[in-house]
C-alpha positions in Angstrom: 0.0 0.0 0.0 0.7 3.5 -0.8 0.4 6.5 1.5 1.2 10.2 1.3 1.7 12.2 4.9 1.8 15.9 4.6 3.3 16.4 7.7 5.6 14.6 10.5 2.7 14.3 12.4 0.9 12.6 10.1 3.9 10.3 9.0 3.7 9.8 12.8 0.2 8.5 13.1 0.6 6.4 10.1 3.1 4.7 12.2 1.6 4.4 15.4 -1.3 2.6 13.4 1.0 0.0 11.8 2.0 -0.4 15.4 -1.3 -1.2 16.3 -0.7 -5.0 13.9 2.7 -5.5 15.2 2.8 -9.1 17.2 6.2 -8.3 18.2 9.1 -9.9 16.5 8.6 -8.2 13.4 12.0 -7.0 11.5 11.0 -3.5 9.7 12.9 -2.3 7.1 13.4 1.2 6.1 14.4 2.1 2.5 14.8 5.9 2.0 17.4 8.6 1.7 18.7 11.4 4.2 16.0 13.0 5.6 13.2 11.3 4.2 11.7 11.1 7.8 12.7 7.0 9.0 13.3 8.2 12.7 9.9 10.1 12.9 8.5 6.4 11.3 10.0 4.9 14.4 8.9 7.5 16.8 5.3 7.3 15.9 5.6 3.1 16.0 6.9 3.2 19.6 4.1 6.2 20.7 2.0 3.0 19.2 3.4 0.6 21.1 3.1 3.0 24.9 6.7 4.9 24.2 6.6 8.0 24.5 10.5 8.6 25.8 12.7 10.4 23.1 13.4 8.7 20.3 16.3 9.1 18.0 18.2 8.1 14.9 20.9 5.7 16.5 23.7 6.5 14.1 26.9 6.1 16.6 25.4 3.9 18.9 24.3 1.4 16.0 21.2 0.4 18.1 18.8 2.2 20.5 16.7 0.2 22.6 12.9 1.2 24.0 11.0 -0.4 26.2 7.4 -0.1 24.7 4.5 -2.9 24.9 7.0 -4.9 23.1 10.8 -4.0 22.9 11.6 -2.2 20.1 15.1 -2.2 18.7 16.0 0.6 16.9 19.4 -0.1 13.9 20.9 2.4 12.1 22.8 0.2 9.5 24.2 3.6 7.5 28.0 2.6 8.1 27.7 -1.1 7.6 29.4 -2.3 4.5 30.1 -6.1 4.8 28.8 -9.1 6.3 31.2 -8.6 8.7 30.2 -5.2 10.3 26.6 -6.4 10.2 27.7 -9.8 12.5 29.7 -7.2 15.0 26.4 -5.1 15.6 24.7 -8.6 17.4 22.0 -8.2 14.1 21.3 -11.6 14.2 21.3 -12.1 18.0 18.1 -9.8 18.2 16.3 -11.1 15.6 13.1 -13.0 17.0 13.5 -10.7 20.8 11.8 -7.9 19.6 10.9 -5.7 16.6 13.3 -4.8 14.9 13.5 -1.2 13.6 16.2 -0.6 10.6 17.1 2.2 9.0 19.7 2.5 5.8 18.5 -1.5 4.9 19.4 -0.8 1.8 23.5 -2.1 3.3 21.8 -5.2 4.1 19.1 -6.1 2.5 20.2 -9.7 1.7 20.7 -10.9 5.7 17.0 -9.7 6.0 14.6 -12.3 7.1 11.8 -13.4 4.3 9.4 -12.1 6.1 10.4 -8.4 6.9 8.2 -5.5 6.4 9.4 -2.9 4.1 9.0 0.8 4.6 10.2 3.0 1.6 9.8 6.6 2.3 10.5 8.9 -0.7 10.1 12.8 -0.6 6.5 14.5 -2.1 5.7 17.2 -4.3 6.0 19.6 -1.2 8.7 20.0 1.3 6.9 18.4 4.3 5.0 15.5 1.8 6.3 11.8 1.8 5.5 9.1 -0.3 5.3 6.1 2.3 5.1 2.5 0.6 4.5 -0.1 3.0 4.8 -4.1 1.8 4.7 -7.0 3.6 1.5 -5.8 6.6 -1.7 -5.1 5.7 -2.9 -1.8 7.8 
């Protein structure tokens, strides 16, 4: 399905109400460029899930953690280039403990699970628009 937000509040409820199907050891994969709003995605997923600490992008830390109705981990695969650097994040050790939250999947798109949902978020016609495709959950 297709979607268009006009607003981060709006690509924030659109979230929170793919949140609302999650079972909890879902693997979510975001496809998107710099910008394109992935860490507002994830904020409004965990304000879905009961979350309503900060939430942000985990780019140094590699993986944010948040203690919602189900634990949410939060990747931020930007600097991973081999199969190597995806094994030293613990990738695979979280897989099937939580939902799994990925941004920059594009690095490693092949080690996903078959059953991932994908979240591509392109930019709209205006500034604040995005183009939100969302495969693999019906909403």
């Amino acid at each position: 399905m297709e979607y268009i937000t006009h607003s981060v509040e709006e690509t924030e409820n659109l979230a929170s109400k793919l949140a609302k199907k999650l079972k909890g050891t879902e693997v979510i994969a975001f496809f998107g460029g710099l910008g394109m709003g992935k860490t507002a995605f994830t904020r409004g997923l965990c304000k879905g899930l009961n979350y309503f600490d900060g939430v942000q992008s985990p780019t140094f830390s590699l993986v944010n953690q948040y203690n919602a109705d189900y634990t949410v981990y939060h990747f931020d695969m930007y600097r991973i280039n081999t199969y190597d650097d995806l094994y030293s994040t613990g990738f695979f050790d979280y897989l099937d403990t939580g939902i799994l939250v990925i941004e920059w999947s594009e690095n490693i798109e092949n080690a996903l699970p078959d059953d991932y949902i994908s979240v591509e978020i392109k930019k709209g016609e205006n500034d604040d628009d995005r183009i939100i495709k969302i495969e693999g959950i019906e909403l």
